[in-house]
TORKOL-4160 file (C-alpha; in steps of 0.2 Angstrom, whole numbers, padded with zeros to 4 digits, m for minus):
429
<pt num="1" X="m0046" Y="0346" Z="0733"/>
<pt num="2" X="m0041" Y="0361" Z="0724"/>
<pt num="3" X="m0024" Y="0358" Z="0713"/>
<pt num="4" X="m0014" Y="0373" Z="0712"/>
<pt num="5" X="0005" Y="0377" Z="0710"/>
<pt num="6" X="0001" Y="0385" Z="0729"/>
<pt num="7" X="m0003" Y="0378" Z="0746"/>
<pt num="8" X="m0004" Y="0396" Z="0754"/>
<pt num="9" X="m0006" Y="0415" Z="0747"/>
<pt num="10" X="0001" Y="0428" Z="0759"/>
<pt num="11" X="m0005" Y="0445" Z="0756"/>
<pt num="12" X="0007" Y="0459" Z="0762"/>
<pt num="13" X="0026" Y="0456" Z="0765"/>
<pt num="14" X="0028" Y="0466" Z="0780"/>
<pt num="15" X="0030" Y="0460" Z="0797"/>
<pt num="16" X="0015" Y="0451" Z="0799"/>
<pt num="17" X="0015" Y="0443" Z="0780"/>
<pt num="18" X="0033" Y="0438" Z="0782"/>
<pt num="19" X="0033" Y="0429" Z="0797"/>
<pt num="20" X="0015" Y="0421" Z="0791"/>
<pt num="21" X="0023" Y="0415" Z="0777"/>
<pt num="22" X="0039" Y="0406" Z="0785"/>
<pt num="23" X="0028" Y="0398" Z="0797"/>
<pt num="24" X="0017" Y="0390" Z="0785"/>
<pt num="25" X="0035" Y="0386" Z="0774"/>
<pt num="26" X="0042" Y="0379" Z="0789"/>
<pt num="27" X="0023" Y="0368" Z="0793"/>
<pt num="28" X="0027" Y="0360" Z="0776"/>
<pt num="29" X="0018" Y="0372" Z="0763"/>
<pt num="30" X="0020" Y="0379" Z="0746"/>
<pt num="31" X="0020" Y="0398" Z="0749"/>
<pt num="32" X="0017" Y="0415" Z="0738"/>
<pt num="33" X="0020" Y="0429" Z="0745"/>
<pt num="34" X="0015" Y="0443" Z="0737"/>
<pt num="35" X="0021" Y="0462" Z="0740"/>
<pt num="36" X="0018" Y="0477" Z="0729"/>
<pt num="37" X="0033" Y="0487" Z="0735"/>
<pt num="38" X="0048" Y="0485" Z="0729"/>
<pt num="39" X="0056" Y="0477" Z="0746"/>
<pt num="40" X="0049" Y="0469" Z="0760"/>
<pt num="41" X="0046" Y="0478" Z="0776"/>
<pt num="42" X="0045" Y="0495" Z="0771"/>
<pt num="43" X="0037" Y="0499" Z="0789"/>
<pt num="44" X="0049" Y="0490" Z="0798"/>
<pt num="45" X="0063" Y="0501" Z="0792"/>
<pt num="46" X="0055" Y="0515" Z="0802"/>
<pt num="47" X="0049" Y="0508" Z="0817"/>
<pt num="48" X="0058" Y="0512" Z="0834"/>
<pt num="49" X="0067" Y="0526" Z="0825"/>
<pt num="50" X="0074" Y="0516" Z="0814"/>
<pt num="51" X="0081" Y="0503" Z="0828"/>
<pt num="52" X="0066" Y="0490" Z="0826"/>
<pt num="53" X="0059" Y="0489" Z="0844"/>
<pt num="54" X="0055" Y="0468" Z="0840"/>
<pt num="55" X="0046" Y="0465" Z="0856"/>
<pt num="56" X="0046" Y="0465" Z="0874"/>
<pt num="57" X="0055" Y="0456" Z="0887"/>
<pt num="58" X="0041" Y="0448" Z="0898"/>
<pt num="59" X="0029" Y="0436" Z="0901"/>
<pt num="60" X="0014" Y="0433" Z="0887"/>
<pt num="61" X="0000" Y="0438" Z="0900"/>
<pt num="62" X="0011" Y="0454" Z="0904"/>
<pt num="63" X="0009" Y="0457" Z="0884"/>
<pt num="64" X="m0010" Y="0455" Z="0886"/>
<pt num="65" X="m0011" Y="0471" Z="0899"/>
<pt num="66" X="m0003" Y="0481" Z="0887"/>
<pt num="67" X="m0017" Y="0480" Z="0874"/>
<pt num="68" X="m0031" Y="0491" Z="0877"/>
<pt num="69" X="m0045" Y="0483" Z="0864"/>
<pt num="70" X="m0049" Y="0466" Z="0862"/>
<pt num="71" X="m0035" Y="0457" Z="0872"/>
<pt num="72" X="m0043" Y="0442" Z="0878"/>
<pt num="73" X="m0043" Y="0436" Z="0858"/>
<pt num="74" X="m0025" Y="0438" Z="0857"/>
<pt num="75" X="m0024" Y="0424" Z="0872"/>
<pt num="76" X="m0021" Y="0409" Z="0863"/>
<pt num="77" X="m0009" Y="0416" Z="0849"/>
<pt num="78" X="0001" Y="0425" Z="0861"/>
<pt num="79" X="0000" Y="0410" Z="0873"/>
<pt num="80" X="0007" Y="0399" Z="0856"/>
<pt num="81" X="0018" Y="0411" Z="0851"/>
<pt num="82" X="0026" Y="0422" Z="0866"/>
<pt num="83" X="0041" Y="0435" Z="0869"/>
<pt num="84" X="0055" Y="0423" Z="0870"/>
<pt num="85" X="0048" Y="0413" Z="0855"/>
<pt num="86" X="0050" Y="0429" Z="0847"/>
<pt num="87" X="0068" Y="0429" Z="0853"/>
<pt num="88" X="0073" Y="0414" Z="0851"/>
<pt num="89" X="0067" Y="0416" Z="0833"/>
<pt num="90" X="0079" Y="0430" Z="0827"/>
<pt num="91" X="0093" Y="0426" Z="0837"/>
<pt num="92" X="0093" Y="0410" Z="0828"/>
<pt num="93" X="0092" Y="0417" Z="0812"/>
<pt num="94" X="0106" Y="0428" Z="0814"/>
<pt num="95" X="0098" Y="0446" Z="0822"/>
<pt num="96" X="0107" Y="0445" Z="0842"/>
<pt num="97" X="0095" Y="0456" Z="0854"/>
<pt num="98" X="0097" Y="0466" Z="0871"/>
<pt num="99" X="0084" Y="0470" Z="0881"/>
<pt num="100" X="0085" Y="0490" Z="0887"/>
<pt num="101" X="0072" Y="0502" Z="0897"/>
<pt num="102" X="0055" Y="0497" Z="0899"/>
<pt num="103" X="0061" Y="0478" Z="0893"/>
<pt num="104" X="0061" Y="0483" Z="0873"/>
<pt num="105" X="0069" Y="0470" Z="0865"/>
<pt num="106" X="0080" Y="0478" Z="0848"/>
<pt num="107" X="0093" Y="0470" Z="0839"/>
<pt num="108" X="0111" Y="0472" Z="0845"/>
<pt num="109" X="0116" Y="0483" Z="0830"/>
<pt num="110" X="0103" Y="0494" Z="0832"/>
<pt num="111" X="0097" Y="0493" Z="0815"/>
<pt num="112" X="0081" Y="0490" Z="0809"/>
<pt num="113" X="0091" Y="0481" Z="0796"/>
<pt num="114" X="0094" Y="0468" Z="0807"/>
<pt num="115" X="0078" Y="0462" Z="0809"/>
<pt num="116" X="0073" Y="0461" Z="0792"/>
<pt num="117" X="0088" Y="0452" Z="0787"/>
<pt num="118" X="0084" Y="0439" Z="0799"/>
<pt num="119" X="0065" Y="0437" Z="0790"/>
<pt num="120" X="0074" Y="0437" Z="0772"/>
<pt num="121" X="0085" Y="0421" Z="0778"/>
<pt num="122" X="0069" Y="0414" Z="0787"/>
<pt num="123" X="0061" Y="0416" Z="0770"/>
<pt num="124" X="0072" Y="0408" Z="0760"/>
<pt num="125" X="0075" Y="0393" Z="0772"/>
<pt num="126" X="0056" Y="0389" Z="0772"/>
<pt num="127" X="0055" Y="0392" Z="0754"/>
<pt num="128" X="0044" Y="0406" Z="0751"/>
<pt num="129" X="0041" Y="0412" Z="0735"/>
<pt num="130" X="0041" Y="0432" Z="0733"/>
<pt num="131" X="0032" Y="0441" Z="0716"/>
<pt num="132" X="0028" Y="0459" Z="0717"/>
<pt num="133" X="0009" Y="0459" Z="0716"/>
<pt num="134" X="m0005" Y="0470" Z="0724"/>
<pt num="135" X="m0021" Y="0461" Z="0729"/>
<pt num="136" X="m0039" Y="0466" Z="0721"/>
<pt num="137" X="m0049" Y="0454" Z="0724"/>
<pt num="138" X="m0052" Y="0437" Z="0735"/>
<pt num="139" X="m0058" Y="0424" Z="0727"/>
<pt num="140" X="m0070" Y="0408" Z="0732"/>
<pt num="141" X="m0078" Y="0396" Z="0725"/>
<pt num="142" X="m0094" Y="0387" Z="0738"/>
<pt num="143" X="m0092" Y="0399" Z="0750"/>
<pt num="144" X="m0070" Y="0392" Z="0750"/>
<pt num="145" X="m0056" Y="0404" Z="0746"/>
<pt num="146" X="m0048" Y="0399" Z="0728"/>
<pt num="147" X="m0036" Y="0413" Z="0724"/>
<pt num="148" X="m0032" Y="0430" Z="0724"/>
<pt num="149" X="m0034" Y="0441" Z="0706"/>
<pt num="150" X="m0018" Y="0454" Z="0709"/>
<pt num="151" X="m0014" Y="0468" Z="0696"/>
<pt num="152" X="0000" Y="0455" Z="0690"/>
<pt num="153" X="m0015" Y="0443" Z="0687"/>
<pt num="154" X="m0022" Y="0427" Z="0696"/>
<pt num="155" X="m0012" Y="0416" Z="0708"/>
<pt num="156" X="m0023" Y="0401" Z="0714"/>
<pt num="157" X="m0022" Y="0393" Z="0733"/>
<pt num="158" X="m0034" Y="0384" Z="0744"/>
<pt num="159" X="m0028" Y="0396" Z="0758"/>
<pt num="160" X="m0022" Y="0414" Z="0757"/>
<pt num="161" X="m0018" Y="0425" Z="0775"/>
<pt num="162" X="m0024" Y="0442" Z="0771"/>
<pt num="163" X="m0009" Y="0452" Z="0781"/>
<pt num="164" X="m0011" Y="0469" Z="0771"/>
<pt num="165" X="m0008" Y="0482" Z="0788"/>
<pt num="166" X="m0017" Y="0494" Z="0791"/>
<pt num="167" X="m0020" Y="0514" Z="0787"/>
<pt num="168" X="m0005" Y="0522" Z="0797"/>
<pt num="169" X="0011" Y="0528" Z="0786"/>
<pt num="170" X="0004" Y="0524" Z="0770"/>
<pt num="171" X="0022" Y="0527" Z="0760"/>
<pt num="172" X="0025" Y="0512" Z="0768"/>
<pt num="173" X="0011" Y="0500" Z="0757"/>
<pt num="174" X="m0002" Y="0500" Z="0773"/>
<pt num="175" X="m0016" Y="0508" Z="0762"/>
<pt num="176" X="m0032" Y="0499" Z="0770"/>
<pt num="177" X="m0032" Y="0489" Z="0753"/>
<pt num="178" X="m0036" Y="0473" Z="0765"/>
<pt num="179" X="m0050" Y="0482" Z="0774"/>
<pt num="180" X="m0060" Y="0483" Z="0757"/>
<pt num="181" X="m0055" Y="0465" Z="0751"/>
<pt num="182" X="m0059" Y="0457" Z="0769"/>
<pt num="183" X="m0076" Y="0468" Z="0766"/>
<pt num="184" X="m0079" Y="0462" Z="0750"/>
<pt num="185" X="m0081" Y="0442" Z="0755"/>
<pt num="186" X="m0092" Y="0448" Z="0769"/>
<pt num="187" X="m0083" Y="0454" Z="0784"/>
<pt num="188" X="m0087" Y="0467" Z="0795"/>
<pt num="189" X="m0074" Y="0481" Z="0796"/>
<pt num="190" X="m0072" Y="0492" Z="0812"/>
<pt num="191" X="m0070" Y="0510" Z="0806"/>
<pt num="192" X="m0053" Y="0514" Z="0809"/>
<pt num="193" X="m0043" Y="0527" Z="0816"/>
<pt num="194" X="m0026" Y="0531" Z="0821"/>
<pt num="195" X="m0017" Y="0523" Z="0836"/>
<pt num="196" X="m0001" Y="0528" Z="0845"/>
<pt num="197" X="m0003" Y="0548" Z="0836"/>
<pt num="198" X="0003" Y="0563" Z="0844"/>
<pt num="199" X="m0011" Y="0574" Z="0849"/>
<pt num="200" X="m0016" Y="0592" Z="0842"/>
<pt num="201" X="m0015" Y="0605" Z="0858"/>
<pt num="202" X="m0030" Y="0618" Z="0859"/>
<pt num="203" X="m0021" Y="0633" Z="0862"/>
<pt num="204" X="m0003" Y="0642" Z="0859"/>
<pt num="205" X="0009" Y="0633" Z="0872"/>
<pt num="206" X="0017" Y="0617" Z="0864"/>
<pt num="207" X="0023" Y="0627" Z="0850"/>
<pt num="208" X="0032" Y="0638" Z="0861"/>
<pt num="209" X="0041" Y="0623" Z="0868"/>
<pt num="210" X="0044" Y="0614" Z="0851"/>
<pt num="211" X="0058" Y="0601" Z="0852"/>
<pt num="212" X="0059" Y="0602" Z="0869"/>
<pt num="213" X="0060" Y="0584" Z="0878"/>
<pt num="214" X="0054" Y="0581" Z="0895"/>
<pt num="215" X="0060" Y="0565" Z="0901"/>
<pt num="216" X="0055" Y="0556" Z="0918"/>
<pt num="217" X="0038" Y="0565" Z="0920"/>
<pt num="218" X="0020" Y="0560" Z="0925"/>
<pt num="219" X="0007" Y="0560" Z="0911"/>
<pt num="220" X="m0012" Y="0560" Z="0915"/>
<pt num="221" X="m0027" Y="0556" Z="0902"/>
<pt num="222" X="m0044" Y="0567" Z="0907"/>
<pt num="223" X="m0058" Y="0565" Z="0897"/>
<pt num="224" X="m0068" Y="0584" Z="0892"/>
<pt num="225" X="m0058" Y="0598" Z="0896"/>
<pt num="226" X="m0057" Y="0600" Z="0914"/>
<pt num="227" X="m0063" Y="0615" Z="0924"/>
<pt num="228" X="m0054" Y="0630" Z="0915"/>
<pt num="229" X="m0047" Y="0634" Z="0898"/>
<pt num="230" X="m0027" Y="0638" Z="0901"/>
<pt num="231" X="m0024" Y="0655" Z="0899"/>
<pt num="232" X="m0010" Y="0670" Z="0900"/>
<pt num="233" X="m0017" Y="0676" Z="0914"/>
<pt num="234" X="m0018" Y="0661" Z="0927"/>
<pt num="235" X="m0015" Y="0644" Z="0928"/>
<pt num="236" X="m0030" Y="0632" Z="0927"/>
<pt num="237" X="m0033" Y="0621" Z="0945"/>
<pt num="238" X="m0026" Y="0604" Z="0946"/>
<pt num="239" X="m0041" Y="0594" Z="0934"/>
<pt num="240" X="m0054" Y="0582" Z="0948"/>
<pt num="241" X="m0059" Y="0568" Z="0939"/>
<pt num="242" X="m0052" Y="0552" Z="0935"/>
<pt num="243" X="m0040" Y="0548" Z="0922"/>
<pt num="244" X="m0042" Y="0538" Z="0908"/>
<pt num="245" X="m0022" Y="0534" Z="0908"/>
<pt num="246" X="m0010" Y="0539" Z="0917"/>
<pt num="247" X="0011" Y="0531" Z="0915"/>
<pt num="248" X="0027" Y="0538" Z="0917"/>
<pt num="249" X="0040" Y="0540" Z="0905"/>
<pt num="250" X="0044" Y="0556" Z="0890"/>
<pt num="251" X="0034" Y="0566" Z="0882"/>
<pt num="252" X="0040" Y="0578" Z="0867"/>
<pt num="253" X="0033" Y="0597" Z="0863"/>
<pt num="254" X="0029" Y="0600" Z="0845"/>
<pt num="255" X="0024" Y="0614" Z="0833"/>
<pt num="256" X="0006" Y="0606" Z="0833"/>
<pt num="257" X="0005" Y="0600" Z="0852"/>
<pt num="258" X="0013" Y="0584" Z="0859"/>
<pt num="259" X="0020" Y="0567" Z="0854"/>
<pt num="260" X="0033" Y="0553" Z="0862"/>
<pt num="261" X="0031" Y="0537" Z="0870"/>
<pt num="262" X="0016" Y="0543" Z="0884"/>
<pt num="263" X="0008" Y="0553" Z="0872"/>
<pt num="264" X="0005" Y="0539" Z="0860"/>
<pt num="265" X="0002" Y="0526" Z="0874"/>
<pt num="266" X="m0012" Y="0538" Z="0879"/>
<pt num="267" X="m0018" Y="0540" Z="0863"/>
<pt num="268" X="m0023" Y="0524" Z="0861"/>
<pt num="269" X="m0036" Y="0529" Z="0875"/>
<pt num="270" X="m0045" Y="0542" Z="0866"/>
<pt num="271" X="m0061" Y="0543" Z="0856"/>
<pt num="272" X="m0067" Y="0553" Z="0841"/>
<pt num="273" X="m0076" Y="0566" Z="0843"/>
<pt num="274" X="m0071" Y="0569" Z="0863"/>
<pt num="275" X="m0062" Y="0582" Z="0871"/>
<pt num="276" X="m0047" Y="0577" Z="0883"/>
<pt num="277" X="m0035" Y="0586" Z="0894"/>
<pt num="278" X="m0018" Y="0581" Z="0895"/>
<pt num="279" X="m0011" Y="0584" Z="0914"/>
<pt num="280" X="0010" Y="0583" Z="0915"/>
<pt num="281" X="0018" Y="0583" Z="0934"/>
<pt num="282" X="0034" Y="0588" Z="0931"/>
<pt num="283" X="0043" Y="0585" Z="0945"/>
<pt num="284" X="0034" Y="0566" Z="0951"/>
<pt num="285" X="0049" Y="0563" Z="0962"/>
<pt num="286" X="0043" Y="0577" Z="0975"/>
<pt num="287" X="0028" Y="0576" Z="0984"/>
<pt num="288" X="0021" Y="0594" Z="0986"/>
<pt num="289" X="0027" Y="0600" Z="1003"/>
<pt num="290" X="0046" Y="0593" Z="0996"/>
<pt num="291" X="0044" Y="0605" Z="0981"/>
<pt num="292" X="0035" Y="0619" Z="0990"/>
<pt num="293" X="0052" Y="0618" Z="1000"/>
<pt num="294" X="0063" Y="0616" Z="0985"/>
<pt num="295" X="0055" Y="0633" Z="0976"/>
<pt num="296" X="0057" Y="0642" Z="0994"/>
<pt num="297" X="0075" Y="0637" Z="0993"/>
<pt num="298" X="0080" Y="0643" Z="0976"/>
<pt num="299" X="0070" Y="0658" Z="0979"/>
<pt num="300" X="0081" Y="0660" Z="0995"/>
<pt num="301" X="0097" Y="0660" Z="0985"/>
<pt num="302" X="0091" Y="0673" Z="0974"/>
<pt num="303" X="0082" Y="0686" Z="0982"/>
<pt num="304" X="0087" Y="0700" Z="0972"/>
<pt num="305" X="0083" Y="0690" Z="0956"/>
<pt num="306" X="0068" Y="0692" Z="0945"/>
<pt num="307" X="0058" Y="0678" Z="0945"/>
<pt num="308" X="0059" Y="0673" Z="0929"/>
<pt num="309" X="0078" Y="0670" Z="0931"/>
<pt num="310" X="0076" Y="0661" Z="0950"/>
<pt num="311" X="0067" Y="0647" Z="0941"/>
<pt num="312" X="0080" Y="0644" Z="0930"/>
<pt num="313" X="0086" Y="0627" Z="0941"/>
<pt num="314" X="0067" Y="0620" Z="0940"/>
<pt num="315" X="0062" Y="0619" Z="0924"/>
<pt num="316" X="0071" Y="0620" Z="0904"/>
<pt num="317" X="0075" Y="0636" Z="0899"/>
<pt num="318" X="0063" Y="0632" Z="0883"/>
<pt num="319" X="0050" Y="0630" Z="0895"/>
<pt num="320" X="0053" Y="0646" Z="0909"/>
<pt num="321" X="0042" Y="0660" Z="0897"/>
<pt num="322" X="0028" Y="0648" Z="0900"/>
<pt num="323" X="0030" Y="0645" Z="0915"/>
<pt num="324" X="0030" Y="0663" Z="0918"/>
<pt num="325" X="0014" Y="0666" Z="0907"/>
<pt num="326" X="0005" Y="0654" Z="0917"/>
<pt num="327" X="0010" Y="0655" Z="0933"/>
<pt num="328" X="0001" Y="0672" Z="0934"/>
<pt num="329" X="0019" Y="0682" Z="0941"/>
<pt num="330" X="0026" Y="0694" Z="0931"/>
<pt num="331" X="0045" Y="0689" Z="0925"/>
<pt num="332" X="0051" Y="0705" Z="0930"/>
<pt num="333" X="0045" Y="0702" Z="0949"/>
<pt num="334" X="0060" Y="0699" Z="0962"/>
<pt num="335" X="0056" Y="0684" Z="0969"/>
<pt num="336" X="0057" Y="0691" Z="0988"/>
<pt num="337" X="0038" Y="0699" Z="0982"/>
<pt num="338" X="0031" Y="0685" Z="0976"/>
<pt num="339" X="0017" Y="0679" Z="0989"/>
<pt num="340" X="0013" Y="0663" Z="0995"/>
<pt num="341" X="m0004" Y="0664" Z="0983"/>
<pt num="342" X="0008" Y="0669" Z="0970"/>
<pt num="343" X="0021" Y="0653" Z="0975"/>
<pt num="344" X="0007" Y="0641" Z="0977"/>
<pt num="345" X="0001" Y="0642" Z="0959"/>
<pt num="346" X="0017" Y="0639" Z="0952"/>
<pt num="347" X="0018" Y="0621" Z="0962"/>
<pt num="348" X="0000" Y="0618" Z="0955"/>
<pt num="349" X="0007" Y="0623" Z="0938"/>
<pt num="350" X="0020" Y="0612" Z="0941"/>
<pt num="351" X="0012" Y="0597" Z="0947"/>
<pt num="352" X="m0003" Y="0599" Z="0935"/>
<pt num="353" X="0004" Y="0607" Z="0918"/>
<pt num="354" X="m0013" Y="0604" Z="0907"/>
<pt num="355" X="m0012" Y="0603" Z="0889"/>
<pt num="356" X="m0032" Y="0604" Z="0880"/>
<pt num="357" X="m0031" Y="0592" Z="0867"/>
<pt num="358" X="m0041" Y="0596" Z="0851"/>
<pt num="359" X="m0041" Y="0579" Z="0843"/>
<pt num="360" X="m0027" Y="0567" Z="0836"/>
<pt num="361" X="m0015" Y="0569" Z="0822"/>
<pt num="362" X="m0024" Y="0560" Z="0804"/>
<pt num="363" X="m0021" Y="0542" Z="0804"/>
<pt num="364" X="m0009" Y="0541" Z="0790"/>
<pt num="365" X="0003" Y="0549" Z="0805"/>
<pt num="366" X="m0001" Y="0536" Z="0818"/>
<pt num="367" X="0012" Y="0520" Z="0820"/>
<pt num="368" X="m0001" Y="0508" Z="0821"/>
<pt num="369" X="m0021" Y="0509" Z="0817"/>
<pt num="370" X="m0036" Y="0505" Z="0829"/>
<pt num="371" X="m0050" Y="0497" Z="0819"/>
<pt num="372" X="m0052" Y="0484" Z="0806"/>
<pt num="373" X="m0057" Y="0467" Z="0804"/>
<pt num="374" X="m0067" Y="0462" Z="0819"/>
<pt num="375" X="m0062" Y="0449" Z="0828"/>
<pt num="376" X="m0079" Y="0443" Z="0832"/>
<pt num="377" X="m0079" Y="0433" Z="0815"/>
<pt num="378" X="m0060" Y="0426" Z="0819"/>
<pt num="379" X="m0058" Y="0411" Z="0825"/>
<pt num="380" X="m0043" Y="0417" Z="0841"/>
<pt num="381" X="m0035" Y="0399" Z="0840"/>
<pt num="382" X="m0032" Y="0400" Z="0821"/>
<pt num="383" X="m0033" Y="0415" Z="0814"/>
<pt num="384" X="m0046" Y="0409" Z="0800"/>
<pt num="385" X="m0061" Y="0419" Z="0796"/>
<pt num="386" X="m0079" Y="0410" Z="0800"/>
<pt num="387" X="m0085" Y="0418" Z="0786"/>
<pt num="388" X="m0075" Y="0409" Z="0774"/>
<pt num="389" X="m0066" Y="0395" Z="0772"/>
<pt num="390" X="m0046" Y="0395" Z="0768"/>
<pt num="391" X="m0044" Y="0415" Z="0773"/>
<pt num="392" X="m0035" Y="0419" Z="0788"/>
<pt num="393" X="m0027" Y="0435" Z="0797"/>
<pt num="394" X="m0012" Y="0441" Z="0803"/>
<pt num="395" X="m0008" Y="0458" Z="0813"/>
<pt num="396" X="m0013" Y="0476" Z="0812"/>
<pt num="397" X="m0028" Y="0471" Z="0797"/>
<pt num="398" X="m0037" Y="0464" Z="0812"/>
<pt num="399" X="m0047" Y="0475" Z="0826"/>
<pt num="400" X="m0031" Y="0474" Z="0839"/>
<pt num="401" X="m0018" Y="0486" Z="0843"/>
<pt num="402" X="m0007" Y="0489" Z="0859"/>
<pt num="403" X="0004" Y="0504" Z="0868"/>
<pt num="404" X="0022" Y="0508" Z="0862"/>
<pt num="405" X="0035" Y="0496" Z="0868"/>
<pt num="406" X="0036" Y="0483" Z="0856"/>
<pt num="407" X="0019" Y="0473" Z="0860"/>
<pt num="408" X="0013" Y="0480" Z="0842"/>
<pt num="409" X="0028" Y="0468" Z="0834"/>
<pt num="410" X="0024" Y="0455" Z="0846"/>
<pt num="411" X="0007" Y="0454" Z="0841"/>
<pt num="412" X="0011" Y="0452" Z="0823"/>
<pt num="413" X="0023" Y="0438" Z="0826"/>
<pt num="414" X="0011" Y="0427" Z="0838"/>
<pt num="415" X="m0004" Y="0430" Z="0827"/>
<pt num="416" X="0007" Y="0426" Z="0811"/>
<pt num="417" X="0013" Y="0410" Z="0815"/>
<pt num="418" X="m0006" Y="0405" Z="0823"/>
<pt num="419" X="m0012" Y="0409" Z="0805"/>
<pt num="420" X="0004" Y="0403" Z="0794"/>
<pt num="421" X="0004" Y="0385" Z="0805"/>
<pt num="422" X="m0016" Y="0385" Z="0803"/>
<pt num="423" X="m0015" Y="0389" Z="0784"/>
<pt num="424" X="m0002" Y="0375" Z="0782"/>
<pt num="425" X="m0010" Y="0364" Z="0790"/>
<pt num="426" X="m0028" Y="0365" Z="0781"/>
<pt num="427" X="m0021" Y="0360" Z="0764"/>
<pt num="428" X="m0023" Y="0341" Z="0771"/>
<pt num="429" X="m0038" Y="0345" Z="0777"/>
């Protein structure tokens, strides 16, 4: 057996590295972990708007659902480790939570702060050691890990859990370094792109909206664009096939197209090199004959208005000079002329606002990345690679990503504490 100052390496001191390494500190381990920042959990500061969405409060197989690539390999980490592990673990370490829409799980204080304070004490209670290094190179020996060569030098372990992040946000120390060193021992990388980024609109209307919020509205996910390009002229028909997703929630306008929690839940959904529509019913509450009704009333206590001032109780005065350029009818029309053609269209607008979607924002822009190790050569119990002896995994490095809601942090902590308990427990192997 190897003889080192070391029982376990930690590459990457954000959430995923942290939590690896207090579980393998608490299993009974020696632990380095090493961070080339200057603080630990640079991304963590940002995430949920700076308020650290920690988890979700539900079941683990409810976690499962929400993971659109390779959920049945996060079944036995998150089955080991679950939401009210997750909890537990910062409420006993000083970070109080409360659950709020949607079950998100944030610390009380509402700061991000919070959360990282809590892993700083769990750190120093399990006795982890923290040097400012970047990993260059995995080393081995017989086909084992040995050490890691750093740009601070070489540290020796028989173990080292590569927890490096992925591409998205890379101020924040995710710079796919672990991609190239978990390439370089012989794994298989799956080329990746962003996850959970707004989308790029196809055409003029999203900017002319920008800032502008809609909250409590239906988002569909088409795949290609879908009969018609939107125009100025007339709004496009109500898209036929299938979606690829479809969830309720808020949505956000930007200068560059459109962004918020459905948005980047879709996202997760879409493919290079494809073409989607994005189809947005703005009032899912009524059923069409209800809002057919509902426009014939407003139109009824305005008869002498122009149209483009009778819609003013249906939709956000940011959005009414688009409405009006895609409804087809003038704004200057009294709304006693317009026709039932003319009234029809605007409930199809309404129910079916489509947004062509050109591609995705780059992936530095995304919160979380899609790709990376695949998980085909992890072992789903441990987290240790079957290439090579001594390395594991921990979060957002590996081929797995989920929707917005706090399942991205929950998969970090399960597959953290499978890999930091594995890693600890291998040096008696």
């Amino acid at each position: 057996m190897m003889t080192t100052d070391w029982d376990v390496i930690v590459l990457g001191g954000g959430a995923a590295g942290m939590f690896a390494a207090i579980q393998a500190g608490y299993a009974g381990a020696k632990v380095l972990l090493l961070e080339p920042n200057e603080r630990l959990g640079k991304k963590l500061y940002i995430t949920g708007k700076g308020r650290c969405n920690l988890t979700n409060a539900c079941s683990w197989q409810e976690v499962l659902k929400n993971v659109p690539r390779n959920p049945r390999f996060l079944y036995s980490a998150m089955s080991g480790f679950s939401p009210e592990d997750a909890v537990t673990f910062f409420e006993s370490h000083g970070c109080e939570t409360k659950t709020e829409r949607g079950n998100r799980v944030f610390p009380v204080s509402d700061r991000a702060a919070s959360v990282i304070d809590a892993l700083k004490t769990a750190l120093g209670y399990a006795g982890v050691e923290l040097r400012r290094a970047r990993g260059l190179e995995l080393l081995t020996k017989a086909g084992r890990i040995c050490g890691v060569r750093t740009d601070r030098g070489v540290f020796e372990a028989p173990a080292v859990i590569l927890a490096t992040g992925g591409k998205s946000y890379p101020a924040t120390g995710s710079t796919g370094d672990g991609y190239r060193l978990a390439k370089d021992v012989g794994h298989s990388i799956v080329p990746p792109v962003g996850s959970l980024v707004p989308m790029v609109e196809d055409g003029p209307f999203c900017a002319r909206m920008q800032g502008l919020a809609l909250k409590n509205v239906n988002v569909r996910l088409y795949e290609g664009p879908c009969h018609s390009e939107p125009s100025e002229e007339s709004v496009p028909p109500a898209p036929s096939p299938k979606p690829v997703y479809e969830e309720f929630g808020e949505l956000l306008f930007t200068h560059f197209g459109l962004s918020g929690p459905v948005i980047l839940s879709a996202s997760a959904h879409m493919e290079q090199g494809k073409r989607y529509l994005v189809s947005i019913d703005l009032k899912p509450a009524l059923d069409e004959a209800t809002l057919d009704a509902r426009i014939l009333r407003d139109f009824g206590d305005s008869k002498n208005r122009s149209f483009e001032n009778a819609i003013s109780g249906l939709y956000p005065k940011t959005m009414i000079p688009v409405i009006v350029a895609r409804s087809g009818i003038p704004g200057d029309t009294k709304v006693n002329a317009v026709t039932k053609e003319q009234r029809r269209a605007l409930l199809t607008l309404t129910k079916h606002f489509t947004v062509q979607i050109s591609g995705l924002r780059p992936v530095e822009e995304a919160i979380v990345t899609s790709g990376g190790v695949s998980v085909k050569e992890i072992d789903p119990k441990t987290m240790a690679s079957k290439l090579v002896g001594g390395l594991y995994f921990a979060g957002e490095v590996m081929d797995v990503d989920a929707y917005t809601g706090g399942f991205n942090l929950q998969i970090a902590w399960a597959t953290a504490y499978a890999a930091g308990t594995a890693a600890a427990g291998s040096r008696e192997a």
